[in-house]
N, C-alpha and C positions, 0 to 999 in steps of 0.2 A: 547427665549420664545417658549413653544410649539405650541403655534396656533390652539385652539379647534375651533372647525367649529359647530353651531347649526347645529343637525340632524345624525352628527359624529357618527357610531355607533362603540361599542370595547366589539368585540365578544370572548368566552372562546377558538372558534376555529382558532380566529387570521384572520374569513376572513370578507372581506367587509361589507358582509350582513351575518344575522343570517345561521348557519345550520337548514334548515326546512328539514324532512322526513316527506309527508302526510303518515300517516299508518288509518288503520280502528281501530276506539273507540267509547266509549257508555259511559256515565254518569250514574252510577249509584246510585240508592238509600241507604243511609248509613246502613241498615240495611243488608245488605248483604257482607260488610265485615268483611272480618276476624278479630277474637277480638285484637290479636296481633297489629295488623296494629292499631286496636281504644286504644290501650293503648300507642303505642308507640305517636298517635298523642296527646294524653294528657295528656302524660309528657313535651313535648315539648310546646307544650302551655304554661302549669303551669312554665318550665324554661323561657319560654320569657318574662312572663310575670313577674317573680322575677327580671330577669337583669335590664328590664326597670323601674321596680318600685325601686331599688338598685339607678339606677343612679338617681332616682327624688329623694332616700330621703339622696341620698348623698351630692346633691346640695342644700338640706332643710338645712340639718347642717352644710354646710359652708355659707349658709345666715345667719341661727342665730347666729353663731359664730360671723361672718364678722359684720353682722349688730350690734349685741351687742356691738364691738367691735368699729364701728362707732359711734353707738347712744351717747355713754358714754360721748366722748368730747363735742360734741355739746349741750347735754346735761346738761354740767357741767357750759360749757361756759355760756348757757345761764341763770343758774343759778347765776351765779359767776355776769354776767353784769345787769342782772332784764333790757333786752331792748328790744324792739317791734320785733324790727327784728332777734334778737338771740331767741325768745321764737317760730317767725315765721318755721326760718327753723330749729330749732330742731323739730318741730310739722310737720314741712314737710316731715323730713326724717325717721321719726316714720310713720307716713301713706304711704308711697314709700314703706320701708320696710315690713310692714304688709299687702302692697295691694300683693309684690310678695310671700311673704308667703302663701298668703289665693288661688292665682291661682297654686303655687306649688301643694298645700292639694288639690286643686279639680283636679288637672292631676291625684294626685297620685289614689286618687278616684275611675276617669273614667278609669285608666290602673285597677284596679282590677274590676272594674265591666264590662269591656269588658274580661277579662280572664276569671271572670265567669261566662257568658254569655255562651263563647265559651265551656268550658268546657262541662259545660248544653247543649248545641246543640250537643257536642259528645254524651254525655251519653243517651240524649233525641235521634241519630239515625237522628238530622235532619241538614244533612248535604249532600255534592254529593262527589263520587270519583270514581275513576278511575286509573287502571295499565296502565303502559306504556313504551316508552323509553327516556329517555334525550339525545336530541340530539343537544343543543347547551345553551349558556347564552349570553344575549347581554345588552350591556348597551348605552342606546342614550342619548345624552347628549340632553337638550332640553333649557338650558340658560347658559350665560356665564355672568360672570362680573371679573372685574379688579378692586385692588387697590391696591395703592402702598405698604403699608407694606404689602399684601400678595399677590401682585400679580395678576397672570389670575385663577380664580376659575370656576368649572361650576358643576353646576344641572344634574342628570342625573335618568332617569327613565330604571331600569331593569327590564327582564323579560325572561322565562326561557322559551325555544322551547321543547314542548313534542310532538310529535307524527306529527308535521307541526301546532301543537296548539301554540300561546303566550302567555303564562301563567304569568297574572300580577294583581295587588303584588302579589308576594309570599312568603313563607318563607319554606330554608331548612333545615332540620334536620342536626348540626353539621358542618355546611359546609358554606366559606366566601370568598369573592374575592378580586383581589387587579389586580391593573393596572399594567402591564409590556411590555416589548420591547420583540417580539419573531417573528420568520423569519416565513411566510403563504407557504403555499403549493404551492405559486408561483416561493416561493424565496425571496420573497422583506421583507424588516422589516418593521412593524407595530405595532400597539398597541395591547393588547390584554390583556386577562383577564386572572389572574391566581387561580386555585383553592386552597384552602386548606381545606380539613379536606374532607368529607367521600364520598359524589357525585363527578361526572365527568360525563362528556360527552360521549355519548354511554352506560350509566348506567340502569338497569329497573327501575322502579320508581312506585309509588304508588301517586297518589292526593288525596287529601284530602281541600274540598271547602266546609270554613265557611265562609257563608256574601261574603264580597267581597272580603278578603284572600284567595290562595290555600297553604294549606302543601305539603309538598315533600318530602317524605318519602323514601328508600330505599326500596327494595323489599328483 
C-alpha cells in the first residue's frame, strides 16, 4: 500500500515543498492587456466549458437509455400483477429517475451560465492579470479514505507557484498532470508530478483572474 499522509504534498519539481521564487508583480487591470492574450483566454474558456458540458450530457444519455431501459420491466411487471407494491416501486423508480435527470439539466445549466458569465467578464475588461514565471505545481493531498474494492484513495487540492504567489484554482491552457516516481535533486525517489502538454516549470506565464479562477496562459 502506498501510505498517503494528510498534508503530503507532490510537487512538478519532485521536492518536499513547492518551488517558491518571490520576484516583484502587480495586478493589473484587464484592460490593459494585450488582445492576443483576451482571445486566447476565451477560447479556453469556451473549450472548458464544452468538455464539462460534453461529459454532463453524456451521462444525460446513458441515464435515459439506462433508465428507460430499467423503467420498462418494472413497469410492465406492475402492470402484468395490478399490485400495491409493484405500482409502489415502479412509481418510485420513475421519480428517482427524473429527480437525477432534472439535477443533471440544472448542472448542465449552471456550466453554461458560468462560461457565460466568464466570457462577458473577458469581453466586459473586468477581470485582473498579470505576466510572470512558473515556477513550481504542487498538489496536497488534504483527505484520504480507504475501501476495499479500491482501495486508499485521497483528495487533493492543487495549485500552481508563480512568481512565490499560490495560484488556486486554476486552470492551464493545454496542459495536465499525473502522479509519477522520479529521483529529487537530492537523490532520493519521491513522488512527483508529471507534466503533459504545453507549460512546465520555469515557463513565462501570463494570469488571468475571473471570480475566484486564475487562467494560465503561456506567454
Amino acid at each position: 500500500m502506498r501510505g498517503y499522509v494528510i498534508g503530503e504534498k507532490i510537487t512538478l519539481t519532485g521536492n518536499p515543498e513547492p518551488c517558491m521564487i518571490p520576484r516583484p508583480y502587480q495586478w493589473e487591470r484587464g484592460g490593459s492587456m494585450p488582445k492576443k492574450y483576451q482571445r486566447t483566454a476565451e477560447k479556453m474558456v469556451r473549450e472548458s466549458d464544452k468538455q464539462t458540458r460534453g461529459l454532463v450530457r453524456g451521462i444525460i444519455v446513458i441515464l435515459i437509455i439506462g433508465g428507460a431501459l430499467g423503467l420498462i420491466p418494472s413497469v410492465s411487471i406492475a402492470v402484468i400483477c395490478d399490485s400495491f407494491g409493484a405500482w409502489v416501486y415502479a412509481l418510485f423508480s420513475v421519480m428517482l429517475v427524473t429527480l437525477f435527470l432534472m439535477i443533471l439539466l440544472f448542472l448542465d445549466r449552471s456550466v453554461k451560465k458560468e462560461g457565460d458569465s466568464r466570457v462577458t467578464a473577458l469581453q466586459a475588461y473586468d477581470f485582473q492579470w498579470r505576466s510572470g514565471t512558473l515556477d513550481d505545481v504542487v498538489r496536497e493531498i488534504v483527505d484520504i479514505t480507504y475501501t476495499p474494492e479500491n482501495g486508499e484513495q485521497y483528495k487533493s487540492k492543487t495549485s500552481a507557484s508563480v512568481d512565490g504567489e499560490l495560484i488556486s484554482p486554476f486552470e492551464m491552457q493545454d496542459t495536465r498532470f499525473s502522479t509519477v516516481k522520479k529521483v529529487n535533486p537530492a537523490g532520493v525517489p519521491v513522488q512527483a508530478l508529471k507534466v503533459h502538454g504545453t507549460l512546465k516549470a520555469g515557463d513565462p506565464v501570463v494570469l488571468v483572474r475571473i471570480g475566484a479562477t486564475t487562467l494560465i496562459l503561456p506567454q
